[in-house]
DSSP file (Angstrom, degrees, kcal/mol; ACC not computed):
  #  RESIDUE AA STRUCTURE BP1 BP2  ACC     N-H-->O    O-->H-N    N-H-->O    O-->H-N    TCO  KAPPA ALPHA  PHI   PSI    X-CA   Y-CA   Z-CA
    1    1 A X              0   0    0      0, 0.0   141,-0.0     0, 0.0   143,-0.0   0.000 360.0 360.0 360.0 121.3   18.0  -22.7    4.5
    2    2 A X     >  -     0   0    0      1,-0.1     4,-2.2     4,-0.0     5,-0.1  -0.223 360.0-100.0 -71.3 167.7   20.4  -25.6    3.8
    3    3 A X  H  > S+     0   0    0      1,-0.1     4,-2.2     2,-0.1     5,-0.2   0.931 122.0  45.9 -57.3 -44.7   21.6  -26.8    0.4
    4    4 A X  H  > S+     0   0    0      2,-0.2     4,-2.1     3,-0.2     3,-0.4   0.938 115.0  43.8 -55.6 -48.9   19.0  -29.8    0.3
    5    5 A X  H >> S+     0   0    0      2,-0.2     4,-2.9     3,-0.2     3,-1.2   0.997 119.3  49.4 -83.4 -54.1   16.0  -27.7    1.5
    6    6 A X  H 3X S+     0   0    0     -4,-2.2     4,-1.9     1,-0.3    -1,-0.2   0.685 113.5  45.3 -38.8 -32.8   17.6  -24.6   -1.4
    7    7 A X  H 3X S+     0   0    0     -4,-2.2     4,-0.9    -3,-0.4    -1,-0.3   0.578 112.6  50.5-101.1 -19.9   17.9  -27.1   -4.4
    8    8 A X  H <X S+     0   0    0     -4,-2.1     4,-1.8    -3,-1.2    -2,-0.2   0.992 111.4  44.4-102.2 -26.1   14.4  -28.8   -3.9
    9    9 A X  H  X S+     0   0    0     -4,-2.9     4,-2.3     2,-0.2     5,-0.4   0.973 115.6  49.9 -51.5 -62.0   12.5  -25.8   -3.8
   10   10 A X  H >X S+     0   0    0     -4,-1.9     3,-3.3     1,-0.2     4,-1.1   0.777 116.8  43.9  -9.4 -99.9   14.7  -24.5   -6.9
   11   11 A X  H >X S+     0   0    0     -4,-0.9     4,-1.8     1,-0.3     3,-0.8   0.591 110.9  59.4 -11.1 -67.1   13.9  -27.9   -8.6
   12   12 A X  H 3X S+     0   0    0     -4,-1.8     4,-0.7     1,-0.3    -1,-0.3   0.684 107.8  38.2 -30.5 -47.4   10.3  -27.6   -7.5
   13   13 A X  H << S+     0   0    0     -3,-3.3    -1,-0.3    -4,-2.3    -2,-0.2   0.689 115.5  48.2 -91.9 -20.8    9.4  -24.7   -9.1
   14   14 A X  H << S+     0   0    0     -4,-1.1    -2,-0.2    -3,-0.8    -3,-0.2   0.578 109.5  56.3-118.8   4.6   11.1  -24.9  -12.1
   15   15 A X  H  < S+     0   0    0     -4,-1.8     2,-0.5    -5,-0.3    -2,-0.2   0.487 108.7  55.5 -79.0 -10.8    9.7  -28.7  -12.6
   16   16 A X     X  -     0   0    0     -4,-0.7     4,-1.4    -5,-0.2    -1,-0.2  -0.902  68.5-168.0-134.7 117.7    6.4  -27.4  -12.3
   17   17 A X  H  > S+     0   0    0     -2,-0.5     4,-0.9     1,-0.2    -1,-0.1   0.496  88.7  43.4 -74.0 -21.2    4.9  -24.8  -14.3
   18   18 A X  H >> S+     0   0    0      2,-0.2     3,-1.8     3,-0.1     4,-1.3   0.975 110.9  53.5 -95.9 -28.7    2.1  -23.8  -12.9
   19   19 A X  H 3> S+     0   0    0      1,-0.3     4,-2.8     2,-0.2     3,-0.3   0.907 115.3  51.1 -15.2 -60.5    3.7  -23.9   -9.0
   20   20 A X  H 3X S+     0   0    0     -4,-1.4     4,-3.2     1,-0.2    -1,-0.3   0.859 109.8  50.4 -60.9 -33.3    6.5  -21.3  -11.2
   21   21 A X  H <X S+     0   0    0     -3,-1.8     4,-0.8    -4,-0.9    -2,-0.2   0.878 111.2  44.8 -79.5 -34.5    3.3  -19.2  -12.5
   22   22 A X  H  < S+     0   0    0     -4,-1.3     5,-0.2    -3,-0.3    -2,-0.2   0.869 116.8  47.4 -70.0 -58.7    2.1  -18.8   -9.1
   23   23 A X  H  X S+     0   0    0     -4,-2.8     4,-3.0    -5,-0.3     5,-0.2   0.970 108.4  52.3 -26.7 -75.0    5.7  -17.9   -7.9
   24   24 A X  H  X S+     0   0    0     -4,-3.2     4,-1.8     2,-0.2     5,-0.3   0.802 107.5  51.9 -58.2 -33.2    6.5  -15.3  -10.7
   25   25 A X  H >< S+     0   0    0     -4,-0.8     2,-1.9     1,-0.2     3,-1.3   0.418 116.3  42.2 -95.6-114.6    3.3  -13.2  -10.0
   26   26 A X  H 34 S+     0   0    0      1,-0.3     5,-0.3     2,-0.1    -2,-0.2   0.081 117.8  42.9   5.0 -52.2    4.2  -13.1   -6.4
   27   27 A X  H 3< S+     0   0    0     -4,-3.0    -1,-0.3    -2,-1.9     4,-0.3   0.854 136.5  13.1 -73.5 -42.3    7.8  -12.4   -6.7
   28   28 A X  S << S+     0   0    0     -4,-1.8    -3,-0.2    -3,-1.3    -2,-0.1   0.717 127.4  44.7-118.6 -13.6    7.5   -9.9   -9.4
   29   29 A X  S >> S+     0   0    0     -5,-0.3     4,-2.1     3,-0.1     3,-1.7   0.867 110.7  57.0 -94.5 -67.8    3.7   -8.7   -9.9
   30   30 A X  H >> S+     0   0    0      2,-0.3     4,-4.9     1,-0.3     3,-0.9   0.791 103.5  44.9 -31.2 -64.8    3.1   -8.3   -6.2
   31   31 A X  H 3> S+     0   0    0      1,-0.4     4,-2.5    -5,-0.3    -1,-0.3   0.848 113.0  60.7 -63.6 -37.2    6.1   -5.7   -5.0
   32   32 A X  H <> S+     0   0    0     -3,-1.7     4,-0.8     1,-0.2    -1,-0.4   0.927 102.3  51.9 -72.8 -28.1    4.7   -3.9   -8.4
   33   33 A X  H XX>S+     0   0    0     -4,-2.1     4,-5.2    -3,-0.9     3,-3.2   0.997 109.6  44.1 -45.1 -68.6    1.5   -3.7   -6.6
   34   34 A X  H 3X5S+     0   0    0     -4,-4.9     4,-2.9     1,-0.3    -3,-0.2   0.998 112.5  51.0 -62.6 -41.7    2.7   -2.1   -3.5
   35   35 A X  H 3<5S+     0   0    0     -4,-2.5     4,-0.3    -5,-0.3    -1,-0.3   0.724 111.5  47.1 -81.9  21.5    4.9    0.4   -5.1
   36   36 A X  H <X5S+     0   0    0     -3,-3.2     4,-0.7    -4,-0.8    -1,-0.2   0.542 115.7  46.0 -83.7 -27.9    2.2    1.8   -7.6
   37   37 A X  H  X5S+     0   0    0     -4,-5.2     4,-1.4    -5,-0.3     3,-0.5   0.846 100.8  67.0-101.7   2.5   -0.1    2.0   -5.1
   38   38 A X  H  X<S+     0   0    0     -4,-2.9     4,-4.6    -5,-0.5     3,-0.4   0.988 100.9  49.2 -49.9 -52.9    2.2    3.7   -2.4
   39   39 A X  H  > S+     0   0    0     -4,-0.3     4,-3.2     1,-0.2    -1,-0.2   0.823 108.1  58.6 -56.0 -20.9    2.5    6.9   -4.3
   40   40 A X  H  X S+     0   0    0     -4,-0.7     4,-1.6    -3,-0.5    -1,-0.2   0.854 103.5  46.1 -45.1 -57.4   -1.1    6.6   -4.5
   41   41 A X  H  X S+     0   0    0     -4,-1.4     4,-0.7    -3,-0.4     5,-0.5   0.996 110.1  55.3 -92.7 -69.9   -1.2    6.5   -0.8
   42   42 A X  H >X S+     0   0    0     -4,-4.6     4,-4.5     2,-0.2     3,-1.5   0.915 103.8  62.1 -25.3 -60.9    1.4    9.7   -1.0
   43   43 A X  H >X S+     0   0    0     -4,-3.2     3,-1.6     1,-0.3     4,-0.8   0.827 105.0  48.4 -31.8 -89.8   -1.5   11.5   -3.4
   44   44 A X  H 3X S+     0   0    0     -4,-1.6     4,-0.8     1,-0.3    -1,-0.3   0.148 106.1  45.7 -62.4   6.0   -3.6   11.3   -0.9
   45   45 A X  H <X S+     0   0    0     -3,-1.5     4,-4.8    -4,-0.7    -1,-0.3   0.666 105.4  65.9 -26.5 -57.5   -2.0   12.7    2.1
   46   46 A X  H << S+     0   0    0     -4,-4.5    -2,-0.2    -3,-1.6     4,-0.2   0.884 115.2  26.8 -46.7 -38.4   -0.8   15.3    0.2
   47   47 A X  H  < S+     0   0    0     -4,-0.8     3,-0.3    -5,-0.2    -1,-0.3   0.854 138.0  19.0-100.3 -19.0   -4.3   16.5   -0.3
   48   48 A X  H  < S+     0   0    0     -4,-0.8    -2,-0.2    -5,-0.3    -3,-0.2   0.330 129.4  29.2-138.9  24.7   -5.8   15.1    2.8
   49   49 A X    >X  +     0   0    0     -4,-4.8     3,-4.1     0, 0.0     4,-1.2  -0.235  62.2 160.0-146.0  49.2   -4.1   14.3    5.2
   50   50 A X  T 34 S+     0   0    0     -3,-0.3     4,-0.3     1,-0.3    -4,-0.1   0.642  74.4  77.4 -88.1  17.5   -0.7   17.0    4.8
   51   51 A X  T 34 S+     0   0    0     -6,-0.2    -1,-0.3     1,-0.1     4,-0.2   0.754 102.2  29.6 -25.9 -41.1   -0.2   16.1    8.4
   52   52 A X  T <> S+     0   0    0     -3,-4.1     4,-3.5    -7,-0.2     5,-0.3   0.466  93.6  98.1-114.0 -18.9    1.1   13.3    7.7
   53   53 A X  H >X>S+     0   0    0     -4,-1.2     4,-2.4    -8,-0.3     3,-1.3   0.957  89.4  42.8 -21.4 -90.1    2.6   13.9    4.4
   54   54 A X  H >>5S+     0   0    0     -4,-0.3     4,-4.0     1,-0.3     3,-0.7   0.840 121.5  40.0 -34.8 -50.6    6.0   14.4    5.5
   55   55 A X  H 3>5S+     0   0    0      2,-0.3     4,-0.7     1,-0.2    -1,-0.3   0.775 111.3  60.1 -75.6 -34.6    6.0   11.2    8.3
   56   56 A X  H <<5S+     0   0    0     -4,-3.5     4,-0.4    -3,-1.3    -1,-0.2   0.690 122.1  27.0 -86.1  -6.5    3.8    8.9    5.5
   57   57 A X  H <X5S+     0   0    0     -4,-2.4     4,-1.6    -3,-0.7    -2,-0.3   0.708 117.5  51.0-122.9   0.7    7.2    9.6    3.1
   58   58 A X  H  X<S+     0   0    0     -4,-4.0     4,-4.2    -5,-0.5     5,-0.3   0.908 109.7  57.3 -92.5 -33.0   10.3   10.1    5.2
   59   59 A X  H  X S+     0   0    0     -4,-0.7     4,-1.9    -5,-0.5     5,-0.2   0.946 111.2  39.1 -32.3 -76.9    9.4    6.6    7.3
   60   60 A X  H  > S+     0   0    0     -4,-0.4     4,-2.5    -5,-0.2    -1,-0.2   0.911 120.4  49.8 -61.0 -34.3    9.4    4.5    4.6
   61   61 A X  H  X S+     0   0    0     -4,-1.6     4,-1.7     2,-0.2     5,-0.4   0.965 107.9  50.0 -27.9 -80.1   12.5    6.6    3.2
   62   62 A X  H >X>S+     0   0    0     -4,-4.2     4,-2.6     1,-0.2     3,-1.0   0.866 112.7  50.5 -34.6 -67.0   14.4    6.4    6.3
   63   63 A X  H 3X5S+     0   0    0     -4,-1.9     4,-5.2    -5,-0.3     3,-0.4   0.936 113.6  48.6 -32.9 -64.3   13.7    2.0    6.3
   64   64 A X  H 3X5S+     0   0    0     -4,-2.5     4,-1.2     1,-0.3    -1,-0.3   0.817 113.4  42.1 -49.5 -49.4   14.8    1.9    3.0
   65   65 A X  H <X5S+     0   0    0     -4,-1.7     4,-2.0    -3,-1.0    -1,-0.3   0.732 115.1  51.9 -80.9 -34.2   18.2    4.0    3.5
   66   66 A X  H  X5S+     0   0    0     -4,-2.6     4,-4.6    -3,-0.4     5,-0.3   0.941 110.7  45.7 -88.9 -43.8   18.9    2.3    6.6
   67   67 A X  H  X<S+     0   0    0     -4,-5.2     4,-1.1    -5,-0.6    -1,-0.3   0.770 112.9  51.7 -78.7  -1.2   18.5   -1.4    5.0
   68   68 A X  H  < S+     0   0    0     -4,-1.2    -1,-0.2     2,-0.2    -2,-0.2   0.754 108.3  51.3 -63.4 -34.7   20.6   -0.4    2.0
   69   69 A X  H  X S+     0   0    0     -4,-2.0     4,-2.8     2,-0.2     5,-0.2   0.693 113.4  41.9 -67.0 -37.3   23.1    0.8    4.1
   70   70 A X  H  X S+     0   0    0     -4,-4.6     4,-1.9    -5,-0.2    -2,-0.2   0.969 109.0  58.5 -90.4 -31.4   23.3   -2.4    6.2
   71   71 A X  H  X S+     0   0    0     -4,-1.1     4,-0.7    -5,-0.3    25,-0.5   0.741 108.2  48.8 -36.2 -31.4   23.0   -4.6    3.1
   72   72 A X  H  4 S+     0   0    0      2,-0.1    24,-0.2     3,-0.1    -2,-0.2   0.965 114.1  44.4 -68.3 -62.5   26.2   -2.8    2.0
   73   73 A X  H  < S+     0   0    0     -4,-2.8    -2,-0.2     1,-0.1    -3,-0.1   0.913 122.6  37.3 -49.0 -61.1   27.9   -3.3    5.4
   74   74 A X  H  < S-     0   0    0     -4,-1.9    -3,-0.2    -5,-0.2    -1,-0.1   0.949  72.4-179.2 -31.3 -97.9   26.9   -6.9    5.7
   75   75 A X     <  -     0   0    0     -4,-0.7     2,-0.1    23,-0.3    -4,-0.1   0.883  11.9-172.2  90.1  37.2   27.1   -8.0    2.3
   76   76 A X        -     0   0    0     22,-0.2    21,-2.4    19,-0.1    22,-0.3  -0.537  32.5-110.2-101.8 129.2   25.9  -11.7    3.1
   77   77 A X        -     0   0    0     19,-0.1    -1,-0.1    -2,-0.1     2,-0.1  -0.197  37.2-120.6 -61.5 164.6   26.3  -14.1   -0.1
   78   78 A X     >  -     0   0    0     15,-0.1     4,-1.3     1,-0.1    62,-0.1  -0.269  32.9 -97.0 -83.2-170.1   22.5  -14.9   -1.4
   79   79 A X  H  > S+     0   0    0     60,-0.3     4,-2.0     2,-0.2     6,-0.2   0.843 124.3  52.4 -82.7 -42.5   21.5  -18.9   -1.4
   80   80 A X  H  >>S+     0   0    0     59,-0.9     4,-1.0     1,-0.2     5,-1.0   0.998 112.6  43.4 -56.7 -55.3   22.3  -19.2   -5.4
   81   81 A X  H >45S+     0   0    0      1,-0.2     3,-0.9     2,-0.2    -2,-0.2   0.884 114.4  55.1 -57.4 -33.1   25.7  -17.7   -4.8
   82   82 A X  H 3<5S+     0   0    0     -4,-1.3    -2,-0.2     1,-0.2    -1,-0.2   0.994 123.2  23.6 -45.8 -90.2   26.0  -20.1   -1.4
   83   83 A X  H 3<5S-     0   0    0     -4,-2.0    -1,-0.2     2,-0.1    -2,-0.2   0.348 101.2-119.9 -84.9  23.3   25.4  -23.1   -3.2
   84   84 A X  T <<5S+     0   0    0     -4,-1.0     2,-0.3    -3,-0.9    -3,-0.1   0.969  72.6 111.1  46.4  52.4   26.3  -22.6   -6.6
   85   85 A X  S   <S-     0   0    0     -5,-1.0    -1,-0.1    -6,-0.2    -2,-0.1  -0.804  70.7-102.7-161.2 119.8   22.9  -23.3   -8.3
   86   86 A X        -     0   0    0     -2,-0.3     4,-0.2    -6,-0.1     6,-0.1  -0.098  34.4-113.5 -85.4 143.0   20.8  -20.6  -10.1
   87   87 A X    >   -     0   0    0      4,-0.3     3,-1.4    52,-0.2    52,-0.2   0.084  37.1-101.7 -33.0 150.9   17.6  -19.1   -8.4
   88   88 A X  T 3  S+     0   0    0     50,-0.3    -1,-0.1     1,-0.2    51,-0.1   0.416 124.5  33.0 -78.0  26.3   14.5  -19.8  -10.0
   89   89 A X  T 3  S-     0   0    0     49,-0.3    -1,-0.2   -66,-0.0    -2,-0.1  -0.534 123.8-109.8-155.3  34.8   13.6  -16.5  -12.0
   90   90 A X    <   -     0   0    0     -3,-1.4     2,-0.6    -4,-0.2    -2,-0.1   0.795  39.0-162.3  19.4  91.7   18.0  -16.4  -12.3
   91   91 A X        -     0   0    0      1,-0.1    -4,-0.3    48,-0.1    -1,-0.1  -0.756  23.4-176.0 -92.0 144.0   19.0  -13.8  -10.3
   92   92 A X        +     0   0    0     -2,-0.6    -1,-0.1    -6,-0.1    -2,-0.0   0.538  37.6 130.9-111.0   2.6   22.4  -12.6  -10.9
   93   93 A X        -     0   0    0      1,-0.1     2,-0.3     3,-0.0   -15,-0.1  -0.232  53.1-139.9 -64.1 124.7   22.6   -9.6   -7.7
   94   94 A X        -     0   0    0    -17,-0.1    -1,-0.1     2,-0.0   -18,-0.1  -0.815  62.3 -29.0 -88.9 138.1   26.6  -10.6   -5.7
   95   95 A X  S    S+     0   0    0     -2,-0.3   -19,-0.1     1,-0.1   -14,-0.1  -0.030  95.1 107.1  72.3-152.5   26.5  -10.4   -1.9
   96   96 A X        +     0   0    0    -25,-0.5    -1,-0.1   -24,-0.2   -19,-0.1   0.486  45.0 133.0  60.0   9.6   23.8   -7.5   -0.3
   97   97 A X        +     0   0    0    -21,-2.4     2,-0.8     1,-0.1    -1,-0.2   0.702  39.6 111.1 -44.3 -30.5   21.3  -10.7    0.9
   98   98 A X  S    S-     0   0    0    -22,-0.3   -23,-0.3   -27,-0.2   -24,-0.2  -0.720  86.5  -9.8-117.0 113.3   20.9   -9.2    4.1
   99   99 A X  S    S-     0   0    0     -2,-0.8     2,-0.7    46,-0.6    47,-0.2   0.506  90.0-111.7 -79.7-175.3   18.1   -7.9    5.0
  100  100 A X     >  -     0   0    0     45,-3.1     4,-2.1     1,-0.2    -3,-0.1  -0.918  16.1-156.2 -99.1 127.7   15.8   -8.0    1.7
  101  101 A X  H  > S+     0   0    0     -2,-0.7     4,-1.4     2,-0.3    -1,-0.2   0.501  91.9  57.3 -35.5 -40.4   15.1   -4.8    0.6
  102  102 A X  H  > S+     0   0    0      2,-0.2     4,-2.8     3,-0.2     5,-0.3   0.893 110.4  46.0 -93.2 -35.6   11.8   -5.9   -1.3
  103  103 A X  H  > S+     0   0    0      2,-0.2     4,-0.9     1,-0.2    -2,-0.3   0.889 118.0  42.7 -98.4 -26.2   10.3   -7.3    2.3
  104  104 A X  H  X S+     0   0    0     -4,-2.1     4,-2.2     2,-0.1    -1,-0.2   0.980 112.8  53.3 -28.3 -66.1   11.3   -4.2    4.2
  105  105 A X  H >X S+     0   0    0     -4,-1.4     4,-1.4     1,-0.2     3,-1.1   0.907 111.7  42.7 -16.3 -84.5   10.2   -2.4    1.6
  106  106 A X  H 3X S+     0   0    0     -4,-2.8     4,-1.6     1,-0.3    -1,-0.2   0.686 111.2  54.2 -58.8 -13.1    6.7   -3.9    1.5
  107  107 A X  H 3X S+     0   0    0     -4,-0.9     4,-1.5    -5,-0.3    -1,-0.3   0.765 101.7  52.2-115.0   8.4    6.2   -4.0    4.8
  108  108 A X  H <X S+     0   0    0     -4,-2.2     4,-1.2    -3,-1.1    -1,-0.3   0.558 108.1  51.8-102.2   4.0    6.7   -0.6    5.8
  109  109 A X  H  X S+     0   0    0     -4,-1.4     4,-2.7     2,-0.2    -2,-0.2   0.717 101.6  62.1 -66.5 -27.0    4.5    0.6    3.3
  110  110 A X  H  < S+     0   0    0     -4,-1.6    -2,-0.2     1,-0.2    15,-0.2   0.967 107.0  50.8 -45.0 -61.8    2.2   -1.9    4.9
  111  111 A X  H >X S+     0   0    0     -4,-1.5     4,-1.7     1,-0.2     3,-1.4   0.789 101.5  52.2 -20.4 -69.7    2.9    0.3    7.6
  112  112 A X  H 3X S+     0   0    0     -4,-1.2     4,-0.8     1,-0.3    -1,-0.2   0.773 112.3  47.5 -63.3 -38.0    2.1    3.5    6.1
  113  113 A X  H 3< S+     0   0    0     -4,-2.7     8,-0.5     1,-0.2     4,-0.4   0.433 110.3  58.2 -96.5  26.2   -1.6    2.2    4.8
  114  114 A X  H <4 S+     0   0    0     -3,-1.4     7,-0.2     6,-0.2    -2,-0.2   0.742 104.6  42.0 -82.3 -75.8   -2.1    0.9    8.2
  115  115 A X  H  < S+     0   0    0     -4,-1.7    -2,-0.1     1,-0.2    -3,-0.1   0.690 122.3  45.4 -49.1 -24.2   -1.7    4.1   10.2
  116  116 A X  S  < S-     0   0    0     -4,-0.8    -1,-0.2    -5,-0.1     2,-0.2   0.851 136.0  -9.8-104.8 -48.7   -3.9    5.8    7.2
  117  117 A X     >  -     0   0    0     -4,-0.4     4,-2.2    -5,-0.2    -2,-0.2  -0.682  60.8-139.1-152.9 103.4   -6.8    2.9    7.0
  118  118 A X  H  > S+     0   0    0      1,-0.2     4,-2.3     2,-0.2    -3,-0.1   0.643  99.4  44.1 -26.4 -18.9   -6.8   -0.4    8.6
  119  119 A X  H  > S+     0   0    0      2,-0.3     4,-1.3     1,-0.2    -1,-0.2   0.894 112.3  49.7-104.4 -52.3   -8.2   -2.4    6.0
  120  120 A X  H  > S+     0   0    0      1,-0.2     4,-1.9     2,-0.2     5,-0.4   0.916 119.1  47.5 -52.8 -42.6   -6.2   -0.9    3.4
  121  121 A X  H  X S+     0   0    0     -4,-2.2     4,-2.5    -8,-0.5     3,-0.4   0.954 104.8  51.3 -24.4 -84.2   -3.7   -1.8    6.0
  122  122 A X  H  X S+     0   0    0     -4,-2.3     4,-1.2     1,-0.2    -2,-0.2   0.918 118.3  42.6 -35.3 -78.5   -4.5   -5.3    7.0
  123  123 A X  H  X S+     0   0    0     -4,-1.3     4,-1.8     1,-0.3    -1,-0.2   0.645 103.7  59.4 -78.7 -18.6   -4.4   -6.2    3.1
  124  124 A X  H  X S+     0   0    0     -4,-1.9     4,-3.4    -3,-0.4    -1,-0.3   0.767 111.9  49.6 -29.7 -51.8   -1.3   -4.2    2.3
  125  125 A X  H  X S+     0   0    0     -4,-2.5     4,-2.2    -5,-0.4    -2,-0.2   0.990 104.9  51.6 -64.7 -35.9    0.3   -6.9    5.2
  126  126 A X  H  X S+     0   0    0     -4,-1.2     4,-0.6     2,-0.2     5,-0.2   0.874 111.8  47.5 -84.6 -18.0   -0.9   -9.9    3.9
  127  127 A X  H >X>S+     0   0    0     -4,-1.8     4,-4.4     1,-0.2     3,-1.4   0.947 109.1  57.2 -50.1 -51.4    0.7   -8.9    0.4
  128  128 A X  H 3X5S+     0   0    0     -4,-3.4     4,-1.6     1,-0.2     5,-0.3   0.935 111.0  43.3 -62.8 -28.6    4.0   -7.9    2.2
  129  129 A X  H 3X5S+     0   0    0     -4,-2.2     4,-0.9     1,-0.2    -1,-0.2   0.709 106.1  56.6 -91.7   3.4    4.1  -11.4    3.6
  130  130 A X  H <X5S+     0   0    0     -3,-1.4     4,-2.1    -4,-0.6    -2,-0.2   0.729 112.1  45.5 -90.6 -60.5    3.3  -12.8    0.6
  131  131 A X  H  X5S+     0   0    0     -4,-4.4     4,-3.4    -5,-0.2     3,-0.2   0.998 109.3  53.2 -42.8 -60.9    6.4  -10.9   -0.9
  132  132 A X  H  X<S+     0   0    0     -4,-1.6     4,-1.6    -5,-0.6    -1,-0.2   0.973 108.9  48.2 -56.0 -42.3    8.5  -11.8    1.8
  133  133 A X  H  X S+     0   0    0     -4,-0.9     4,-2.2    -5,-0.3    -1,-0.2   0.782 106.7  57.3 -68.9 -14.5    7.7  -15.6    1.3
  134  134 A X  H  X S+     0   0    0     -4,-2.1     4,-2.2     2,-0.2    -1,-0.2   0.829 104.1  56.2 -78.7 -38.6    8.3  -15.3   -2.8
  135  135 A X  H  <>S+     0   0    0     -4,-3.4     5,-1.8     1,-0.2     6,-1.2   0.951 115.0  36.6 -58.7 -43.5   12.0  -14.1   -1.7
  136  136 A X  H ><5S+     0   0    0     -4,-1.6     3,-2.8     4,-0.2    -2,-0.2   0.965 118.6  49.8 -66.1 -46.9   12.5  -17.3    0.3
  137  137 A X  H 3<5S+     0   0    0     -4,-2.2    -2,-0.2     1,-0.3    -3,-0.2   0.858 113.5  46.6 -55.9 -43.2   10.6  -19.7   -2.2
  138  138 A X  T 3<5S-     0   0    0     -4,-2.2   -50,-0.3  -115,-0.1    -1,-0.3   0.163 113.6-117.2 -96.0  19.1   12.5  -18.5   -5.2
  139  139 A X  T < 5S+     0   0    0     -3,-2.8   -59,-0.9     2,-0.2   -60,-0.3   0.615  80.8 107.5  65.1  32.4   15.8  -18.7   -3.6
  140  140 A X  S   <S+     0   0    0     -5,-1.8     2,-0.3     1,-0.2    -4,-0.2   0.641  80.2  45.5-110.0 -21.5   17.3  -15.0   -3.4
  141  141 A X  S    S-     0   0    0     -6,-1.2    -1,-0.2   -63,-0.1    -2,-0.2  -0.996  74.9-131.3-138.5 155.4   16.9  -14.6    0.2
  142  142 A X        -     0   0    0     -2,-0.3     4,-0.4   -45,-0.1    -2,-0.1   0.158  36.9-112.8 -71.6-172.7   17.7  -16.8    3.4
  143  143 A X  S  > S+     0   0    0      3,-0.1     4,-2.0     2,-0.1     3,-0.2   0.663 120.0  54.4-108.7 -36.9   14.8  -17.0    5.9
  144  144 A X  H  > S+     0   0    0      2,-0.2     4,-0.7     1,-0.2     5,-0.2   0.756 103.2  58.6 -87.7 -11.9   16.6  -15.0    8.6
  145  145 A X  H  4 S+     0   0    0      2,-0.2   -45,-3.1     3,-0.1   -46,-0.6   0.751 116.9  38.7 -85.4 -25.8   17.2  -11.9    5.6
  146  146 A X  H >> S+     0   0    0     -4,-0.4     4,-3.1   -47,-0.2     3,-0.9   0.912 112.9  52.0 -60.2 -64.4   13.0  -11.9    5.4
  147  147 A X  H 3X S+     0   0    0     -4,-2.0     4,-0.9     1,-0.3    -2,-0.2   0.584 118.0  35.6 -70.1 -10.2   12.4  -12.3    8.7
  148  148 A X  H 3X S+     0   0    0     -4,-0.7     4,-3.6     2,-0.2    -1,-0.3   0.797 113.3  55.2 -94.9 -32.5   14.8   -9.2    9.8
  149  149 A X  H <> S+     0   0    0     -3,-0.9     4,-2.0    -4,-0.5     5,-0.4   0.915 112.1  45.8 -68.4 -56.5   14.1   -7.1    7.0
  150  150 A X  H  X S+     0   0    0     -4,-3.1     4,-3.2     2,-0.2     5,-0.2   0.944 113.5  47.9 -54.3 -47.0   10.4   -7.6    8.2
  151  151 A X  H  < S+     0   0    0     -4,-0.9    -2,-0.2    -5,-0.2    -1,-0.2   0.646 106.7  57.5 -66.0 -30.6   11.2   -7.0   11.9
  152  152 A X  H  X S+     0   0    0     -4,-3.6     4,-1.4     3,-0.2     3,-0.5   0.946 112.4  45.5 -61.7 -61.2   13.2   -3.8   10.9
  153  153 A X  H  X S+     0   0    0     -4,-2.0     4,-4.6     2,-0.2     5,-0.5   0.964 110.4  46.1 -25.9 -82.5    9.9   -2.7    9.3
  154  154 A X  H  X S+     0   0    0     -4,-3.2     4,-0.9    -5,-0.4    -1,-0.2   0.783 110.7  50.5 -61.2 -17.0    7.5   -3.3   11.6
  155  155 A X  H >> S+     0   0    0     -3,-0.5     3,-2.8    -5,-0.2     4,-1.2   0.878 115.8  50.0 -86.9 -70.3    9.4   -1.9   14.7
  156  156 A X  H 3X S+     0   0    0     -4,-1.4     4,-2.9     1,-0.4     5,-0.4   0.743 112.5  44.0 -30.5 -44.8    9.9    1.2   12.4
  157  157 A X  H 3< S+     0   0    0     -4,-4.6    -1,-0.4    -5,-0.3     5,-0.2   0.855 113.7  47.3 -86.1 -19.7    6.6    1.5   11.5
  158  158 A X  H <X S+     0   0    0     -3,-2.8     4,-2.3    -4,-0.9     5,-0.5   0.947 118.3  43.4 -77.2 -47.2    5.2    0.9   14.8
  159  159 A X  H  X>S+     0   0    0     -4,-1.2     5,-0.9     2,-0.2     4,-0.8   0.949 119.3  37.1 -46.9 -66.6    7.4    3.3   16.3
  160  160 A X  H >X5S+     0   0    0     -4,-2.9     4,-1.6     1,-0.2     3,-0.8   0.938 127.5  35.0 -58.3 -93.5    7.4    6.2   13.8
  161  161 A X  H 345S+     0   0    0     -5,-0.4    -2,-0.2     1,-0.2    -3,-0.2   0.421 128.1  23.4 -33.0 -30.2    3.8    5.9   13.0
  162  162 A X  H 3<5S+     0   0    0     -4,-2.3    -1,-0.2    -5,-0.2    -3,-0.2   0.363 127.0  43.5-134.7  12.9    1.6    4.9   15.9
  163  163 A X  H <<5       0   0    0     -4,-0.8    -3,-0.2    -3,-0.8    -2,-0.2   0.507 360.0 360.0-120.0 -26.3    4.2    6.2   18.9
  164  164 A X     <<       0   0    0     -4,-1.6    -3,-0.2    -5,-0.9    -4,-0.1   0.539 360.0 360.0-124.8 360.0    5.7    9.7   18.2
């Protein structure tokens, strides 16, 4: 994402309100979705699936740990801090843009209700990509800090979950 592309999406969204309404429940309702109903998804392992327990919570751990840790190492400025011009829902977070934490996040829990029920699966994905596109749209993360964050995810979760 360039400065032109960074400043009319800004603009965009925060000249038009309902475009911003659409935004904000994406960016901020969604991600509350998936982590209330992840522990959910933990409940029920526990009681019926405790095969899987351990593998449905150390996976997503492990993703989580790994992209915090490289977010540290990295440290890659976000797009506000890049161009001097504030996000739209004004984020103030220095550096740590790379990868996004929230679209990892979502999309190895996507994982996790994949491997437990496809359809719960399936719609679990198209929210995580729905997350991941609110990160770009609302100007906190580059397109390559989704798109790895996602790709970290999904190899995890294909790996951990449907290979060992």
């Amino acid at each position: 994402m360039n400065r032109k592309i960074f400043e009319t999406s800004v603009r965009f969204f925060r000249d038009n309100m309902t475009a911003r309404y659409l935004l904000r429940f994406l960016y901020k309702v969604l991600p509350m979705v998936m982590f209330v109903t992840y522990p959910a998804l933990l409940a029920y392992a526990f009681f019926n699936l405790k095969q899987d327990f351990l593998k449905l919570t150390l996976v997503p751990l492990g993703v989580f740990v790994a992209v915090t840790v490289l977010r540290i190492i990295v440290n890659e400025q976000r797009p506000y801090e890049r161009y001097g011009m504030p996000s739209v829902f004004h984020k103030d977070t220095v550096g740590k843009s790379f990868p996004s934490r929230h679209t990892a996040s979502a999309f190895i829990i996507a994982c996790a209700f994949l491997y437990v029920d496809p359809g719960a699966g399936a719609t679990a994905m198209v929210i995580a990509f729905l997350i991941e596109l609110s990160r770009i749209l609302a100007g906190a993360h580059y397109v390559h800090d989704v798109v790895a964050a996602m790709a970290m995810s999904l190899l995890a979760g294909y790996v951990f979950f449907f290979m060992v």
